[in-house]
KEZASE-898787 format. One record per residue (C-alpha): x, y, z; residue number from 1; residue in one letter. Coordinates in nm, 3 decimals. Layout:
// residues N
east, north, up, torlo, dofi
X, Y, Z, NUM, A $
...
//
This chain:
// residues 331
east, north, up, torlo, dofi
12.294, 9.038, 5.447, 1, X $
11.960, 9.031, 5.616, 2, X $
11.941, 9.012, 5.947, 3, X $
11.584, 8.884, 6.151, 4, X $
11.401, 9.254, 6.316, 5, X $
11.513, 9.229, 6.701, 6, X $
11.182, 9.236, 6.886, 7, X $
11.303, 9.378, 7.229, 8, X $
11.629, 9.569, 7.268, 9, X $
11.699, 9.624, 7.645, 10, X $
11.943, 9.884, 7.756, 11, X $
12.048, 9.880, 8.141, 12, X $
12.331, 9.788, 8.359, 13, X $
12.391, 9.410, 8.410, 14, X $
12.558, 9.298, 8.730, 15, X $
12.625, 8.983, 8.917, 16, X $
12.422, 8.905, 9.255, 17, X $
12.601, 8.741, 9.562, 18, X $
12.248, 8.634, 9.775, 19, X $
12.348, 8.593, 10.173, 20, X $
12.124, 8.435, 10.347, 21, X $
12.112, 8.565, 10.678, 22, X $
12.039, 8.344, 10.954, 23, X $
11.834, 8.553, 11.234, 24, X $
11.849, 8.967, 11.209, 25, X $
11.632, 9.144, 11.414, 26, X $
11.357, 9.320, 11.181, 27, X $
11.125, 9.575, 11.301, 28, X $
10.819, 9.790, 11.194, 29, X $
10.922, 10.136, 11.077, 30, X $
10.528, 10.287, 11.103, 31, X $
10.637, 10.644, 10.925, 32, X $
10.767, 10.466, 10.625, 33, X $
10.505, 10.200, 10.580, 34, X $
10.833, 10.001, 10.602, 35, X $
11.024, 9.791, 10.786, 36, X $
11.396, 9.802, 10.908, 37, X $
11.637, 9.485, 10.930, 38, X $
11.909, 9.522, 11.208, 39, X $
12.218, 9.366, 11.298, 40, X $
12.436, 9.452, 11.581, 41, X $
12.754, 9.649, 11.478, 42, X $
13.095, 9.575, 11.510, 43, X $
13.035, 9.151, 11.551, 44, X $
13.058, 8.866, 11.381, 45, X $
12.694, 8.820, 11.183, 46, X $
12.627, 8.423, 11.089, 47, X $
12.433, 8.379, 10.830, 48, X $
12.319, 8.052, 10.612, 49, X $
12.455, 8.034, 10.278, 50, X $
12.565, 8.267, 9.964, 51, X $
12.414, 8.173, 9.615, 52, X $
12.576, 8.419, 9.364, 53, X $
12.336, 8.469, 9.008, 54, X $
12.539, 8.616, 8.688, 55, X $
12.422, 8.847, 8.438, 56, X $
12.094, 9.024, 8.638, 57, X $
11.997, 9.387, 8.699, 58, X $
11.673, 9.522, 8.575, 59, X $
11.781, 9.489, 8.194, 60, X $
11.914, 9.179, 8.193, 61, X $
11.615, 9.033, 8.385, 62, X $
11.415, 9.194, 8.108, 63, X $
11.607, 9.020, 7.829, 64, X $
11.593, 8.678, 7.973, 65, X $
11.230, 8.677, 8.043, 66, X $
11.164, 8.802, 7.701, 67, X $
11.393, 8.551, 7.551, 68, X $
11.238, 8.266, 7.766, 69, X $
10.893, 8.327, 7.590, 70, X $
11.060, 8.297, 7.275, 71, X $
11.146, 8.651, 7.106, 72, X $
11.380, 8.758, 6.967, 73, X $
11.615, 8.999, 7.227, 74, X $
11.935, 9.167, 7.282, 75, X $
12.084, 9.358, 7.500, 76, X $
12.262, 9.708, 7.531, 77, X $
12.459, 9.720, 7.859, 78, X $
12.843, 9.766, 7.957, 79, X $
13.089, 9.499, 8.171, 80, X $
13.441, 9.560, 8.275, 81, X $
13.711, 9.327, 8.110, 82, X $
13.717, 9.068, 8.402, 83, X $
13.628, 8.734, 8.497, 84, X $
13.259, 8.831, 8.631, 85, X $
13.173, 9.013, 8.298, 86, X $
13.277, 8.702, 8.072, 87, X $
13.069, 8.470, 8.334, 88, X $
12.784, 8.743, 8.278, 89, X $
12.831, 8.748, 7.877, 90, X $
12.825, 8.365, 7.905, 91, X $
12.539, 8.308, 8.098, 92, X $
12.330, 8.600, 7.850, 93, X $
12.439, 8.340, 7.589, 94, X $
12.304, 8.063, 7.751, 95, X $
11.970, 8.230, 7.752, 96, X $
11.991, 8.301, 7.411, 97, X $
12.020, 8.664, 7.472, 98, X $
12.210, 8.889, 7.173, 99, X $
12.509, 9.017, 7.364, 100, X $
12.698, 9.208, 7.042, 101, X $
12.561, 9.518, 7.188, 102, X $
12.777, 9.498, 7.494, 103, X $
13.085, 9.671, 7.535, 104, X $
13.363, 9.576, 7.774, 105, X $
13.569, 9.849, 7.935, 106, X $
13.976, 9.796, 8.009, 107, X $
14.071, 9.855, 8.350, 108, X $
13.704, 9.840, 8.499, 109, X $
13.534, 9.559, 8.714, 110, X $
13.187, 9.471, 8.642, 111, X $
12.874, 9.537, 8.873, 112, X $
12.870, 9.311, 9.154, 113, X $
12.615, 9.337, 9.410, 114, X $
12.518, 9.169, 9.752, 115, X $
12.181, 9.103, 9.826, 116, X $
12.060, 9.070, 10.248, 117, X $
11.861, 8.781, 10.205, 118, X $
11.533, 8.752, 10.533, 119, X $
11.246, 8.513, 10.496, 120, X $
11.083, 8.592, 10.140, 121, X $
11.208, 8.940, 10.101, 122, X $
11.566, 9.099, 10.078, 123, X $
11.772, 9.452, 10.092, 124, X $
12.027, 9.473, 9.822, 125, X $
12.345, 9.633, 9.837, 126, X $
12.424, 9.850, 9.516, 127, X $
12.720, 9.986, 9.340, 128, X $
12.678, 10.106, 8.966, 129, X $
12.997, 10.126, 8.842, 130, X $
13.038, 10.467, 8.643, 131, X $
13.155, 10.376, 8.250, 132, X $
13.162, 10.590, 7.948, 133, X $
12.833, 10.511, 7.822, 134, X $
12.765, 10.556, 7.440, 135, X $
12.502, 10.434, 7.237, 136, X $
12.614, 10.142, 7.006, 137, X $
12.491, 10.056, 6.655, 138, X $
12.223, 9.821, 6.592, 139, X $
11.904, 9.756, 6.363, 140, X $
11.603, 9.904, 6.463, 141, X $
11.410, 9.719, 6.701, 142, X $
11.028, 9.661, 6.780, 143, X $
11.055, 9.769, 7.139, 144, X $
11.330, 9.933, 7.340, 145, X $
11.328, 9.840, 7.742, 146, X $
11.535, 10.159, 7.952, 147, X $
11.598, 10.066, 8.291, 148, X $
11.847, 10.098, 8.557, 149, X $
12.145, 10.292, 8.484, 150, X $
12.441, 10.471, 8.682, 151, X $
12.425, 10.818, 8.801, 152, X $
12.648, 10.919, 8.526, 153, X $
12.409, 10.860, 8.249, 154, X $
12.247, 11.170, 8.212, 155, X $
12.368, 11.226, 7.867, 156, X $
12.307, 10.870, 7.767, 157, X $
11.992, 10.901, 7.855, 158, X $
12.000, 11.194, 7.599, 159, X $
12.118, 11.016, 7.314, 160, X $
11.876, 10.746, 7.359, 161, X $
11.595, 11.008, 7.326, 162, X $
11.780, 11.102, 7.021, 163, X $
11.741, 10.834, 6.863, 164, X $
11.413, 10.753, 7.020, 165, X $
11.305, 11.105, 6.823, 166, X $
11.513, 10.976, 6.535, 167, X $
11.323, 10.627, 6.504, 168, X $
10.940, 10.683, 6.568, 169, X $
10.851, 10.310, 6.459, 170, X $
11.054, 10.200, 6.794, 171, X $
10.805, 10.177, 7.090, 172, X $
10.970, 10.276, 7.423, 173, X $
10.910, 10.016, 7.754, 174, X $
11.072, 10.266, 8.039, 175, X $
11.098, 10.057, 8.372, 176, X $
11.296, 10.338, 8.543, 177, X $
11.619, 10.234, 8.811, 178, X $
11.718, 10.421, 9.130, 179, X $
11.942, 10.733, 8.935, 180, X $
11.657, 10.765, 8.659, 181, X $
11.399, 10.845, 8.957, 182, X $
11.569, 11.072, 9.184, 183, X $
11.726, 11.235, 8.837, 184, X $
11.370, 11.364, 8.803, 185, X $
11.087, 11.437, 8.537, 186, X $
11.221, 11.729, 8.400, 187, X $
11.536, 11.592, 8.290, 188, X $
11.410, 11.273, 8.212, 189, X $
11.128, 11.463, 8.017, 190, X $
11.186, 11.343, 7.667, 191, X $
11.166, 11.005, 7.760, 192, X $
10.869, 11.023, 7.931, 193, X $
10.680, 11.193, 7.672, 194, X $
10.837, 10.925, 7.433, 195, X $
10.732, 10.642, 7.659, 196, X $
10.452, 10.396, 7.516, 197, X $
10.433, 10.182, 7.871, 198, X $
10.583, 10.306, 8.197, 199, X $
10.586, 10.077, 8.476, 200, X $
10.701, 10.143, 8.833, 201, X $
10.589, 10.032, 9.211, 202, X $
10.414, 10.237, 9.397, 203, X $
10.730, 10.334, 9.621, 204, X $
10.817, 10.452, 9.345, 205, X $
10.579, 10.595, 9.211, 206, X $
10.507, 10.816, 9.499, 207, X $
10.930, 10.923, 9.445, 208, X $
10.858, 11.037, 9.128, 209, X $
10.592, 11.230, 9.247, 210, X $
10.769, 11.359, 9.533, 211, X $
10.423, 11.254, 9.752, 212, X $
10.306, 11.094, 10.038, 213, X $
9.967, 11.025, 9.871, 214, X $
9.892, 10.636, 9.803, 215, X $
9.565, 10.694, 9.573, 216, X $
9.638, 10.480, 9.271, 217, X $
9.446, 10.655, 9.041, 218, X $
9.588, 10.991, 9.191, 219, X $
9.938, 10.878, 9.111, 220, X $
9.891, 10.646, 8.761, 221, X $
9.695, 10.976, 8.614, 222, X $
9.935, 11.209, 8.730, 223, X $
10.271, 10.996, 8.597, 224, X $
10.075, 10.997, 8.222, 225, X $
10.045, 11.387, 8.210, 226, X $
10.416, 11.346, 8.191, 227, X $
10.345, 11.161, 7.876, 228, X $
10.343, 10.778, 7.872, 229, X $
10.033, 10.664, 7.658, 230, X $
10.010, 10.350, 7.914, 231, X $
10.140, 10.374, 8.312, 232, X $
10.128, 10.094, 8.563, 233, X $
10.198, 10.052, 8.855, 234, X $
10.243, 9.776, 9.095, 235, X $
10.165, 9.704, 9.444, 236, X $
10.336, 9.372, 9.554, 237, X $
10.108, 9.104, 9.710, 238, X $
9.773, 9.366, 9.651, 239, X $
9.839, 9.346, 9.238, 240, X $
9.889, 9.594, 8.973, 241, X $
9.714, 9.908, 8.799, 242, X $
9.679, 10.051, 8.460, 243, X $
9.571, 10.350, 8.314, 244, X $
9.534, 10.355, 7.901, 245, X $
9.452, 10.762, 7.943, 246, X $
9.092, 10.678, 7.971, 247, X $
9.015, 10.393, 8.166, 248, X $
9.156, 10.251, 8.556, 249, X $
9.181, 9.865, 8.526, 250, X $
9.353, 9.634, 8.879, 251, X $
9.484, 9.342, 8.822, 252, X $
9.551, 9.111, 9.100, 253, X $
9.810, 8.874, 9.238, 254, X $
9.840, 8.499, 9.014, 255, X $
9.790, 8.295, 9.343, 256, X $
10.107, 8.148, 9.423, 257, X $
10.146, 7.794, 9.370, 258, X $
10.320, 7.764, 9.690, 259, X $
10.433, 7.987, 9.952, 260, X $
10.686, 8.205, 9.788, 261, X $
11.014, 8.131, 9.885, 262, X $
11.258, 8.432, 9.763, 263, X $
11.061, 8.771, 9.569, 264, X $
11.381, 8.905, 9.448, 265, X $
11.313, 8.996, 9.068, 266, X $
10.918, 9.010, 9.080, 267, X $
10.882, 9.341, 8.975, 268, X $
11.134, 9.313, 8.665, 269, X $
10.916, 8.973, 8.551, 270, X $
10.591, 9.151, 8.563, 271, X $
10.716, 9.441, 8.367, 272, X $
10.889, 9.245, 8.164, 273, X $
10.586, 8.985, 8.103, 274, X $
10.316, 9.282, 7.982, 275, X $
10.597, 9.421, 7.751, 276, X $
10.665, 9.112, 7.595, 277, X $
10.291, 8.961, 7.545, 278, X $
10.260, 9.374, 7.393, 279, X $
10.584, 9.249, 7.175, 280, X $
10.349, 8.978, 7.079, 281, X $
10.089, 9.211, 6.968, 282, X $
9.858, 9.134, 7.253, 283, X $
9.603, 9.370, 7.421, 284, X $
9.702, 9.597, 7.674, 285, X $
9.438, 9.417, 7.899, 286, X $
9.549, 9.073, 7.748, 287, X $
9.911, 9.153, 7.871, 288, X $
9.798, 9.251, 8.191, 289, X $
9.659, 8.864, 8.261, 290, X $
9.998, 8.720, 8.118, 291, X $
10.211, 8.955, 8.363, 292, X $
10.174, 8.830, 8.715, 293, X $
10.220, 8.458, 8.648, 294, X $
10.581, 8.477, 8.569, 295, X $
10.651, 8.668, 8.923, 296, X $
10.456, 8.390, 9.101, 297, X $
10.707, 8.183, 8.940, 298, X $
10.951, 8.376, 9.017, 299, X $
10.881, 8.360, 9.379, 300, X $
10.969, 7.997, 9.403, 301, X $
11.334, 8.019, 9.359, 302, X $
11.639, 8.215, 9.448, 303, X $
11.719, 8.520, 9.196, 304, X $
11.522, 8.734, 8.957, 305, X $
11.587, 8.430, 8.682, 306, X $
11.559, 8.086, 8.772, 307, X $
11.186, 8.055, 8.771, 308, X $
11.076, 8.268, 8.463, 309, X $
10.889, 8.075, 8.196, 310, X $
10.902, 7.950, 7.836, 311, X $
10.583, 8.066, 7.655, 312, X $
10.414, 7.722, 7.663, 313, X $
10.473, 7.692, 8.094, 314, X $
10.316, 8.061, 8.067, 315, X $
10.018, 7.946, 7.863, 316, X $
9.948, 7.598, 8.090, 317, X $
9.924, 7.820, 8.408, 318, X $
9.705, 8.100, 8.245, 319, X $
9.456, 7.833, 8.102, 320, X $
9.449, 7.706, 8.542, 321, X $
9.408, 8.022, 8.637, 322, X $
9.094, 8.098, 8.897, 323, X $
8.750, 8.183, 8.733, 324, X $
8.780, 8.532, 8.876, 325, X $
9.111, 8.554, 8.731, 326, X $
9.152, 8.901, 8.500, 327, X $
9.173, 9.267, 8.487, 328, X $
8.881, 9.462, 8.628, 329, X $
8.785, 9.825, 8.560, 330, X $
8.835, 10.037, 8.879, 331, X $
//
């Protein structure tokens, strides 16, 4: 029986997100850190404004949804316990037309649930990757394959994914890595990276991987693609985004916000997911780099990493508004 080429094939944990609004922490300036710190008093009663929980996210999932909203063709390679949460998470991946045959339930495990602190624009999320017995599934080879977030047991899966990575060199590799696959490290994450077509990371991050303080752009984008990736980028929240094609430094910047933002959970995962998916689409790597930041802006206008991503036409009417000055520039 034939069966259509999947275009993206995400692999990541999927979890449900519980957003509290809180009502009035105390946040402070952490000048060290180039951070800031959000403080409650211990021990009382904290009010805050509202919860608004948002099934089947997670760096992954995010991916797959965005990718499905501008119309490919995407499933998704993740694992759920066998409770209520998971089926609410399966059903909600249906209802954006995400192919969730790749999933596997586990007996006798609950499915990621996380809370997410919830100040002004920004928030602080509370994580918990449930540990399962991860194991490649089955499936036809893809265009792309997305690796993001996964539990701190997944060394070995990560493994077995370069396996068949190594196995499959049609299959270009997206790698948008989580929390475990940074601190894990470049050496043991080598065979990804040197696999990796487009890595994409903030510069937080960035400077993790590293293990460095320094915040040069071009310091840190050339120094992440001797690990391998033919294309790294890396983004800087409200000051825009950076690639390097191994050759040439381009900035992209910010797609000016319709309105002030009102919640920037999920940003990051719709840019990265945006360039891979106009790249799906066999668009320039500079071409994907002016599709990628208007799907965040949308993003920004509603609670959750989901709400607010586009369909392919909504994507197309905002980047034929877009400023004059509006595009990559060589840096």
């Amino acid at each position: 029986m034939f069966r259509k080429q999947i275009d993206i094939l995400a692999i990541g944990d999927t979890t449900s997100d519980a957003f509290i609004h809180l009502k009035d922490p105390h946040v402070h300036c952490v000048v060290d850190t180039y951070g800031e710190e959000i403080c409650m008093p211990f021990g009382e009663k904290i009010p805050f404004e509202s919860v608004t929980v948002i099934k089947a996210t997670g760096n992954a999932a995010n991916a797959a949804v965005s990718a499905s909203r501008l119309g490919l063709r995407v499933a998704l390679v993740s694992d759920i316990g066998n409770d209520q949460n998971g089926k609410d998470c399966l059903a909600e991946l249906g209802r954006n037309k995400v192919i969730t045959s790749y999933i596997k339930t586990h007996k006798g495990k609950p499915s990621n649930y996380h809370f997410v602190l919830w100040y002004d624009v920004d928030r602080t999320i509370l994580v918990n990757h449930i540990e399962y017995d991860y194991k490649l599934p089955e499936f036809p080879e893809p265009k792309w394959i997305y690796l993001s977030s996964l539990a701190h047991n997944a060394r070995l899966y990560h493994e077995e994914i370069a396996d068949y990575l190594e196995a499959h060199p049609n299959v270009k590799l997206a790698f948008q890595p989580g929390t475990f696959q940074i601190n894990l490290g470049v050496r043991e994450m080598q065979r990804i990276y040197t696999r990796t077509d487009i890595f994409i990371v903030n510069l937080e991050e960035a400077q993790k991987i590293l293990q460095t303080d320094n915040r040069d752009i071009k310091v840190l984008l050339k120094k992440i693609a001797s690990y391998g990736p033919k294309l790294v980028a890396i983004t800087d929240g409200q000051n825009g985004a950076y690639l390097f094609d191994g050759e040439h430094y381009y900035m992209m910047s910010m797609y000016p916000d319709a309105k002030p933002a009102y919640e920037r959970t999920g940003c990051g995962d719709a840019w990265a997911s945006t360039f891979v998916s106009a790249l799906a689409m066999d668009k320039t790597p500079l071409e994907a780099l002016t599709w990628a930041p208007i799907n965040p802006m949308s993003v920004a206008q509603f609670v959750g990493s989901q709400e607010g991503l586009l369909t392919l036409e909504q994507l197309t009417w905002w980047l034929e508004r877009a400023p004059k000055e509006y595009g990559p520039k060589e840096v």
